[in-house]
C-alpha positions as CSV (number, residue, x, y, z in Angstrom):
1,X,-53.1,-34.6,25.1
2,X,-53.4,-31.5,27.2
3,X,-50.5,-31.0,27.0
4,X,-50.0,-30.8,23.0
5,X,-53.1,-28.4,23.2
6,X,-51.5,-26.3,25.1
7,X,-48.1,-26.1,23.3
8,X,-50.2,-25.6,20.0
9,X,-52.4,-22.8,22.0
10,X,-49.0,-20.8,22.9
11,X,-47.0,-21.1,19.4
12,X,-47.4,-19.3,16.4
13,X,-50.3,-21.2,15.2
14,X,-52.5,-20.8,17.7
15,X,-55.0,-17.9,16.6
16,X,-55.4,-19.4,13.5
17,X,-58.5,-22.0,12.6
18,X,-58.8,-25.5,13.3
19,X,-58.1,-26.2,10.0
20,X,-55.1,-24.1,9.3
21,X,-53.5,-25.9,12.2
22,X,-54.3,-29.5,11.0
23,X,-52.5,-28.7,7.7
24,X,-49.4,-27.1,9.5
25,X,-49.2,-29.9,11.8
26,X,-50.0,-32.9,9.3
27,X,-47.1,-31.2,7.2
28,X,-44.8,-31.4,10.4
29,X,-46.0,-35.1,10.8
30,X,-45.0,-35.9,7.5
31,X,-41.6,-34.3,7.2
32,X,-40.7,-35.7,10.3
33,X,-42.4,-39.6,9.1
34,X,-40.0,-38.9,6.0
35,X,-36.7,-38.1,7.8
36,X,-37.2,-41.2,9.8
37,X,-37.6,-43.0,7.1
38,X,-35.0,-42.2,5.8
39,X,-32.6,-42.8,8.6
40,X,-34.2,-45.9,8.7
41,X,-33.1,-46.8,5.3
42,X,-29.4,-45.4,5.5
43,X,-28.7,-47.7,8.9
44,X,-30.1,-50.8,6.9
45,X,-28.5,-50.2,3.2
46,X,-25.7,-47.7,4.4
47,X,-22.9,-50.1,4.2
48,X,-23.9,-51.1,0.5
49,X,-23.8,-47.7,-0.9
50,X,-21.1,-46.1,-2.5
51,X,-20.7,-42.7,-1.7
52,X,-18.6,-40.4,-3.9
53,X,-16.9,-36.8,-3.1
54,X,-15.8,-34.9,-6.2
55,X,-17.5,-32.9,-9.5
């Protein structure tokens, strides 16, 4: 955990509040929940999806 605190303490976010920092990094936690998700989904239904090129 140290060492977290003192990644966040060097970046760009670390003068700002407590709370400032919560909501950058609980937006981080979620993008990065949702991509994995979502690689999630396209190895398990990947093969059954048609995927067109074109206009």
């Amino acid at each position: 955990m140290d060492v977290v605190k003192e990644i966040i303490r060097n970046s760009a976010i670390g003068p700002f509040s407590k709370g400032f920092k919560s909501v950058v990094l609980s937006l981080f936690v979620s993008i990065v929940c949702t991509l994995f998700t979502m690689l999630v989904l396209l190895l398990w239904y990947g093969n059954e999806t048609t995927i067109q090129f074109g206009y």
